[in-house]
N, C-alpha and C positions, 0 to 999 in steps of 0.2 A: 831307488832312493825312497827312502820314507816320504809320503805327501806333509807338505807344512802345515800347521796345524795355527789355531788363534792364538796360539802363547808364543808361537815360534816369529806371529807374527809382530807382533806385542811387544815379545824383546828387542826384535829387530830395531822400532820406531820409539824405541823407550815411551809405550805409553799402557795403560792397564788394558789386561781382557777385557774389560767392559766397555771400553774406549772404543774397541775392534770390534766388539758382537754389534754394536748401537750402529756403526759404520757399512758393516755385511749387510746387515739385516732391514737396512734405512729406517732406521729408529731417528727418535726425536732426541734430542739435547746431544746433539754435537755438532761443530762447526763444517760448514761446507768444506772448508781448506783441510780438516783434519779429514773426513770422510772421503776428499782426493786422496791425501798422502796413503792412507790404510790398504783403498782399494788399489792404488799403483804398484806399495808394497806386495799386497798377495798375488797381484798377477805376474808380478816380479820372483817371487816366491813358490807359484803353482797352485795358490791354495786350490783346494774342490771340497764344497763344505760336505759333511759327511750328512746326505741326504733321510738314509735309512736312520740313524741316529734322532736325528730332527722329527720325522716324521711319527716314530714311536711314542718320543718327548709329546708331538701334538696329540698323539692319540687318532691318527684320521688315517680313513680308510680311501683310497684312490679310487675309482670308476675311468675308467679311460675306454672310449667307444673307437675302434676301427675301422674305418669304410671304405675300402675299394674292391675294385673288379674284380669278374672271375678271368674276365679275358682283359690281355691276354695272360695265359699262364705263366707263361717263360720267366715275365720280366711281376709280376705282382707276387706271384709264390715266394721268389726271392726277397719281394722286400717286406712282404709280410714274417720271412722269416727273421729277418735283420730286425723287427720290433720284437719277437719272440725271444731272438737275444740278447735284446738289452733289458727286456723284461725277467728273463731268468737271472740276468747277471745283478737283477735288484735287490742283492739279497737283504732282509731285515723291511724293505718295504713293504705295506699292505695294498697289493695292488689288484683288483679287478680287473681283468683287463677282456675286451668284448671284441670280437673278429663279425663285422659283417660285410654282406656283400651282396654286390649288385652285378647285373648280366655285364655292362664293360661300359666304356665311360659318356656319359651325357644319357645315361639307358638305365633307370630305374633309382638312382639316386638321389634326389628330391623328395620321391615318395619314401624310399625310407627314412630317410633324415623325418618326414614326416612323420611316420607311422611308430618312429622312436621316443615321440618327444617325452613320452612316459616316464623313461629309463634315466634320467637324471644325470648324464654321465659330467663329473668336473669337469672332462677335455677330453677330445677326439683330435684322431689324426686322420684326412681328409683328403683322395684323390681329387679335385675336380673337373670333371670334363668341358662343361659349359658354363665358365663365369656369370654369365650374362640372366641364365635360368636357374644358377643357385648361390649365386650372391644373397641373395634376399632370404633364403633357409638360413644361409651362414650368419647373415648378421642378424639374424631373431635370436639364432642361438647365443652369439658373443653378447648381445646386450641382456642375455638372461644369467652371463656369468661364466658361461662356457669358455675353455682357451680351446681353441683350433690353432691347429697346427696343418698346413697344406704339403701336400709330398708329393712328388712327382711331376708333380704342376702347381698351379697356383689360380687366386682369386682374390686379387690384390686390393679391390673395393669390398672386400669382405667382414670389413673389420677383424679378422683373421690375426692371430698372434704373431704367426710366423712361419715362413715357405723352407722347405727343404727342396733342391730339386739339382739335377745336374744341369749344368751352365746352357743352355739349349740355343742359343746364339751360337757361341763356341762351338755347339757339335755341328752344325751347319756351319759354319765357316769351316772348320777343321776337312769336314769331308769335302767341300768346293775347290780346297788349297791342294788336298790329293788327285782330287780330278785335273787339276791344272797341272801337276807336275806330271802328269800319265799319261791323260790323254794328248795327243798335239795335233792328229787332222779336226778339220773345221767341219761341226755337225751338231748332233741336239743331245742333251741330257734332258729326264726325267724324273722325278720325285715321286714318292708313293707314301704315301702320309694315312692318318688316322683318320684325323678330323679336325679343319682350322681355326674350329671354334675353340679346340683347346688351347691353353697359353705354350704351351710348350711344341704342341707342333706346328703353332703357327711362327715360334720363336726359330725354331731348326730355319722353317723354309722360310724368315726374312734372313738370318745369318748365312744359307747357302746361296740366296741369290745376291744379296750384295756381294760377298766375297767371287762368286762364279764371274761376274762381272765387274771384277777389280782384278785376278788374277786372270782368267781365261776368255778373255773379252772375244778370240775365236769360240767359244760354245754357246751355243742360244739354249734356254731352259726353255721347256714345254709346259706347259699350263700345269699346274700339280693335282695330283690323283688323288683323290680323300677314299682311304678304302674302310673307314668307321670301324678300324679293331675286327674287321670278318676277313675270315680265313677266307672266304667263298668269294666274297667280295674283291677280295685283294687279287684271288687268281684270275678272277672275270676280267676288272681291267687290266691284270699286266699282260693276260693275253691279245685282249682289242689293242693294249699300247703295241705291242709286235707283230702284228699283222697289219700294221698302217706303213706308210710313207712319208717320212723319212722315218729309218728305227734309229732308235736313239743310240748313241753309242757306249752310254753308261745309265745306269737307275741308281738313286742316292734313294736305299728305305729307310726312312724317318722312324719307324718303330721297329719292335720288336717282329712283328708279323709279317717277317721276309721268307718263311718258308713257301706258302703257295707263290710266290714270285718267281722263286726258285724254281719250285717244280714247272710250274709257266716255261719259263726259259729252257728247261731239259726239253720237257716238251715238243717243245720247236727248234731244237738243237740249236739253241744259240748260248746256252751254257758255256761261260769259257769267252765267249766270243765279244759278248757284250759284258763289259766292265762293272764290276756293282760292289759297293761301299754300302754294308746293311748296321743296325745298330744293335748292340745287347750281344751276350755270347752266352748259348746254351748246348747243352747235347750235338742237338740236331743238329746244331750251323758249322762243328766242328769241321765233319768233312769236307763240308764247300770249302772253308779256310785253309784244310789241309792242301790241298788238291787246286788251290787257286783260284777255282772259282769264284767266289769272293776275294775281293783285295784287300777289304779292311773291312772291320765292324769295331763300332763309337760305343764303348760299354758305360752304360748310363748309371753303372753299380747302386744298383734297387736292393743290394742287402746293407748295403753303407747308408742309403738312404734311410730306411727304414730304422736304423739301429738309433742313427743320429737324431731322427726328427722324436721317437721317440723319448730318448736322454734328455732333449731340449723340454720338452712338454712335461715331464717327471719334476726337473730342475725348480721347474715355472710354480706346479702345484705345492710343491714340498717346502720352498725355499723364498720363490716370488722372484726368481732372479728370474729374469726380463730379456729372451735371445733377441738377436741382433734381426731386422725385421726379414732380411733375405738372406741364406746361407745356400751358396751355391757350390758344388762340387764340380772337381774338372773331370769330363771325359777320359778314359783310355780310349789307347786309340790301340788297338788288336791286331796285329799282322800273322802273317806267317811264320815269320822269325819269332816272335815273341807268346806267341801262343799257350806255349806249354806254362805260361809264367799265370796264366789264365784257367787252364784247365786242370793243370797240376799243381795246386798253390802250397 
């Protein structure tokens, strides 16, 4: 269907185009009541004002800065490409658009955000790994006029515009709620995580332990594993975690960086043996999935991410329409059965 346009809206509420642009646009001289009824109409209607259009009319050129990790690749590649495509699909827009990047999250991002402050950009879209050590970059930047937009995570004292991220409570509950229906001898589960200073994996491992402990009140959880996004790292402790006593009888990986996990467990031949729900789905993790070794993996869709937090931030410069402060995405949840619906879309 054709998108509704401001006349389409206009007829609708018997009132003039001008009535409507003044409404869209929160312009002055018109009534709060009519400025509800306008905007209830277009979202009633679909409206999406026609961005590229607007932005020619202003004459302005966009600057939009990029910042996230190199690692890990799996899951950042994808969502850097989901901004690529929402940027290609802008057509008529003038957009700049700037890809930078730092070694992986809470590890060199500050200093760039510093060593950028040059580049002027209108609005960046923003990994953050550690709230706590770059809140204070972000909000120099928002009070000098910058919109941020957080993706992947967040930094909610940031004075930041607005988070895009997948539901990260929900994917930790979702994987505790499978562990419950699967596992039923009484034993230990384990986590393998990034790092807890980020919002988002510290959101996973409060949403899997509560829920672990709402449904499977037989499994005790073991201290969680912060393996900092390193591959190396990540294989060091999942092999110290398997050569201990008691071995766990499932590992819930909280990121993308379940491959040395993986090979850990081949490893030690317990592949298969020992139960594990990993998150994101790429190449490599196909086999395990195919083959069972994996039982599920929590797809955090870093190209939807990207696509969307983008669109939002475009919206914002071009239009001044104002997203909603948290826009969260649900999980797939990836099995063996459904697989193909993932790899062969």
């Amino acid at each position: 269907m054709k998108p509704a346009s401001i006349k389409d809206i206009a007829q609708a509420l018997g009132v003039s185009i001008g009535t409507v642009d003044r409404a869209l646009h929160n312009r002055s001289d018109i009534s709060p009541a009519t400025r509800a009824r306008v905007l209830k109409k277009a979202e009633q209607l679909g409206y999406r004002p026609n961005l590229a259009a607007r932005s020619l009319k202003l004459n302005r050129r966009l600057h939009i800065g990029a910042y996230f990790p190199e690692q890990i690749a799996s899951f950042f590649d994808l969502l850097r490409s989901g901004v690529c495509a929402a940027s290609s699909a802008s057509i008529g827009l003038n957009v700049d658009l700037a890809f930078r990047s730092f070694p992986r999250l809470d590890v060199g991002d500050v200093e760039l955000l510093s060593a950028d402050a040059s580049r002027r950009f209108g609005g960046i879209l923003i990994t953050p790994g550690n709230p706590s050590r770059i809140e204070p970059a972000l909000r120099t930047l928002a009070r000098r006029g910058v919109a941020i937009i957080c993706v992947a995570s967040d930094a909610p004292r940031s004075e930041r515009l607005a988070s895009v991220a997948i539901d990260a409570y929900a994917s930790g509950a979702i994987a505790a709620d499978l562990f419950s229906r699967t596992i039923f001898k009484t034993g230990h589960l384990a986590t393998i995580t990034g790092k807890l200073t980020t919002l988002d994996h510290a959101e996973k491992l409060r949403g899997f332990a509560a829920n672990l402990a709402l449904y499977a009140p037989h499994l005790t959880l073991l201290p969680a594993i912060e393996s900092h996004e390193s591959p190396q790292e990540a294989h060091r402790q999942a092999v110290a975690l398997l050569s201990r006593s008691p071995r766990p009888l499932g590992i819930y990986v909280s990121t993308a960086n379940s491959l040395p996990v993986l090979h850990a467990l081949e490893e030690v031949n317990l592949l298969g043996k020992v139960q594990v729900i990993t998150t994101d789905i790429f190449p490599e993790l196909v086999p395990y999935i195919e083959s069972g070794s994996v039982f599920a993996t929590l797809n955090q869709r870093p190209f939807s991410q990207g696509k969307t937090a983008f669109e939002l931030l475009v919206r914002y410069l071009v239009d001044g329409s104002v997203p909603k402060p948290v826009t969260s995405l649900a999980p797939d949840i990836v099995l063996r059965s459904n697989l193909a619906l993932f790899v062969n879309p």
